[in-house]
C-alpha positions, -999 to 999 in steps of 0.1 A, spaced: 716 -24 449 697 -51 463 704 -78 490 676 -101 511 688 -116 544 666 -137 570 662 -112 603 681 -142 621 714 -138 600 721 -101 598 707 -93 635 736 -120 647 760 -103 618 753 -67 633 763 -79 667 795 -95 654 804 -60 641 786 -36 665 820 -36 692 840 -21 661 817 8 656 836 39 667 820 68 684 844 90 679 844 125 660 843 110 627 807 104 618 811 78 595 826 57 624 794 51 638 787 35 600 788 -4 592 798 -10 557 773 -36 535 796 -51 507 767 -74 485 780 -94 464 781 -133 443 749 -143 470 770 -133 498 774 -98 518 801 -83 539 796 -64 570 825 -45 582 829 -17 611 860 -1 623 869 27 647 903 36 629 918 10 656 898 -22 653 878 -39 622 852 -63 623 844 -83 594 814 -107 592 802 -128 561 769 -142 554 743 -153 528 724 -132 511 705 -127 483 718 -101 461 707 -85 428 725 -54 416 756 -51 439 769 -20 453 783 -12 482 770 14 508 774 26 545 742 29 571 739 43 605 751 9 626 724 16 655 700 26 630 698 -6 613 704 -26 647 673 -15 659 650 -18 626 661 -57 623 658 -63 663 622 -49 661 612 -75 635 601 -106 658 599 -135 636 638 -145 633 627 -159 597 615 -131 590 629 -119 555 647 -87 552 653 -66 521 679 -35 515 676 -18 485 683 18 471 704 34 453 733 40 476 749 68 448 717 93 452 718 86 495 689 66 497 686 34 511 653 14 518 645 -13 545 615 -41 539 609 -65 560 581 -90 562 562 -106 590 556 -96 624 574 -64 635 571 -44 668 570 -7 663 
């Protein structure tokens, strides 16, 4: 799985979703979905109650879908600083791992 995103998209996409993210007992709750797929990727988060679905452009090569930690990844893409900045996720979301590259300037 493979998917590219501008920092300026999917940090605007994660706050679309980020009031759906349950905190409840149910630890994939606090998950967003990533759904890559035909240069476009769906982010969706629910807390069993309410579902938030975003769309956005994206490059993708290899699509699969996987879940990630929705404050983890909200703070990784708001530390980058240059809003055209470009982000990749890749992995191989069947073995668990998931990796995050982003280039330009970052804060960390």
């Amino acid at each position: 799985m493979k998917a590219q995103f501008t920092k300026s998209n999917l940090l605007t996409a994660l706050q679309n979703v980020r009031a759906a993210v349950g905190d409840g007992t149910l630890p994939i709750l606090s998950h967003v979905l990533i759904t890559p797929k035909n240069g476009e990727t769906k982010i969706t988060a629910t807390d069993l109650d309410l579902r938030a679905t975003t769309t956005l452009k994206s490059g993708v090569e290899d699509p699969a879908a996987f879940t990630v930690h929705a404050d983890t990844l909200l703070g990784l893409v708001s530390r980058v600083t240059d809003p055209e900045a470009t982000i990749v996720i890749s992995g191989k979301p069947s073995e668990g791992r998931v990796s995050f590259l982003a280039t330009g300037a970052q804060k960390f």
